[in-house]
N, C-alpha and C positions, 0 to 999 in steps of 0.2 A: 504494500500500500504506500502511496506517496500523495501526501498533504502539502498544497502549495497556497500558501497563506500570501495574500495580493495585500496592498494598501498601503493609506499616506502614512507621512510620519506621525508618529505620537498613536497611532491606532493599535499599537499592543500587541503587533507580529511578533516581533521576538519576547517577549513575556508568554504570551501564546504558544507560539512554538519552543518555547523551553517547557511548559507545563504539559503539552504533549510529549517533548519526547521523555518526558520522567515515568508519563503514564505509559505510554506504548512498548513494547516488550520487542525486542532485536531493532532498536531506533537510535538513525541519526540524526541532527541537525545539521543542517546549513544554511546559512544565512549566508545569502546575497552581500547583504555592505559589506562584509568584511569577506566575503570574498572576492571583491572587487575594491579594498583598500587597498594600494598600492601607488608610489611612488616612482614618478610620475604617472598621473594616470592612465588606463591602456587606452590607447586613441579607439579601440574598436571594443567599447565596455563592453554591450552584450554577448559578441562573441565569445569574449575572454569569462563572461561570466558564465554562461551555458555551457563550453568547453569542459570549463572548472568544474561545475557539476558532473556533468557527465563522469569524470578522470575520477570524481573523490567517490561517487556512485557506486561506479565498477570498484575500486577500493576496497572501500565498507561491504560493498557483496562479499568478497573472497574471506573477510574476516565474518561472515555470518549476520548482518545487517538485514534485514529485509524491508524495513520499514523505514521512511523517510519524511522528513519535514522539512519543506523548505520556505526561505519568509524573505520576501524584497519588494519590490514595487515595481509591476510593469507597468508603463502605462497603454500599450496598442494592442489591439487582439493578436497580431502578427506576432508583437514578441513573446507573446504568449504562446500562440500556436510553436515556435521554433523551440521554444523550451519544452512541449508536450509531446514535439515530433523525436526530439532529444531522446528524452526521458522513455519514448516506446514501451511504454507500459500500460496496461490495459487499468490498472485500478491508479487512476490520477488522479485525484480529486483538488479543482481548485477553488478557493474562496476569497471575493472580496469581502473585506473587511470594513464594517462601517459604524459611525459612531456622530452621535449630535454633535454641532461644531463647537460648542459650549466645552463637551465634556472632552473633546478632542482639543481643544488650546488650552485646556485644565492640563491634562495628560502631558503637554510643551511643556507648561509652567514649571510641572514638580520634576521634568528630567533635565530641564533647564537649572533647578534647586541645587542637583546633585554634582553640575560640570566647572569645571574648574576655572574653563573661557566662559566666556558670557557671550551665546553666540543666539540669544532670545529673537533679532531683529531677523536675523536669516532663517530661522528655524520658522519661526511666521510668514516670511514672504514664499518658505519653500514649503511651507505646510498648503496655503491659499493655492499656488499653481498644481501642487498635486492633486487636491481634492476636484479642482476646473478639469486637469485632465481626466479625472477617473468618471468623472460626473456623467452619466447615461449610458459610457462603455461596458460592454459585456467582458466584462474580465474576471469572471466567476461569480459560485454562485454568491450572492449578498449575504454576510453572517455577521449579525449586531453584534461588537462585542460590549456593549453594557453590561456589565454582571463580575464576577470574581472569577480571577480564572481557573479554579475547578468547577465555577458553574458553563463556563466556558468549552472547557474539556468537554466534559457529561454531553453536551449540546451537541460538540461536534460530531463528537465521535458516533453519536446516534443518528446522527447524518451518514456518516459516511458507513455505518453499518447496514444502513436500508437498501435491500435490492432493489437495483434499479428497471 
């Protein structure tokens, strides 16, 4: 099974996807921003990030991995489609993530609390363009994350257990 958690900043993918993979049994994580932190950045991100996937994938298979979680932010059904065509797996399940925009510049605020730059101003003008981009795109299915994330878990997971 692979869980590919979609959405803007501050919406609780990585919180999210760390609380599934504690839940889920032969699971890994990987997150997109840091796999795509690098200096200087790759002029060809999506590439280099899909690739990467792919590479750590096969990886975590041969060690006995079966399950996966992955958390970034696309924003085109295209890059979406090349990560799923990637990934050729039949049980992929993707979710956008969504959350009132209240509770989503709430969420800025308190990781903004915790950072050592003060990088509030960008974190807002780059939260406002993500949410424009995601706005009406089909980039998974919509999953509120309102709630605590083991009510979050419970949720999803019962999503993604329903035959389709």
């Amino acid at each position: 099974m692979i869980i590919v958690l979609n959405g803007p900043l501050g919406g609780g993918k990585s919180t999210l996807a760390e609380a599934l993979t504690e839940t889920i049994d032969s699971c890994a994580m990987l997150s997109g921003d840091h796999l795509v932190a690098v200096n200087p950045p790759s002029g060809e991100e999506l590439e280099h990030l899909h690739s990467t996937i792919e590479l750590l994938m096969l990886h975590h298979r041969r060690f006995g991995y079966r399950n996966f979680v992955i958390e970034h932010l696309w924003r085109t059904e295209s890059e979406l489609t090349d990560l799923k065509r990637r990934l050729d797996d039949p049980e992929v399940h993707c979710f956008l993530l969504t959350l009132p925009l209240e509770e989503n510049l709430r969420r800025v605020e308190r990781r903004q609390a915790a950072r050592a730059i003060d990088e509030r101003e960008f974190e807002h003008l780059t939260l406002a363009e993500e949410r424009r981009a995601l706005e009406g795109a089909r980039l998974g299915t919509p999953f509120d994350v309102s709630g605590t994330p083991a009510e979050l878990v419970l949720r999803l997971l019962e999503l993604v257990s329903r035959p389709t």
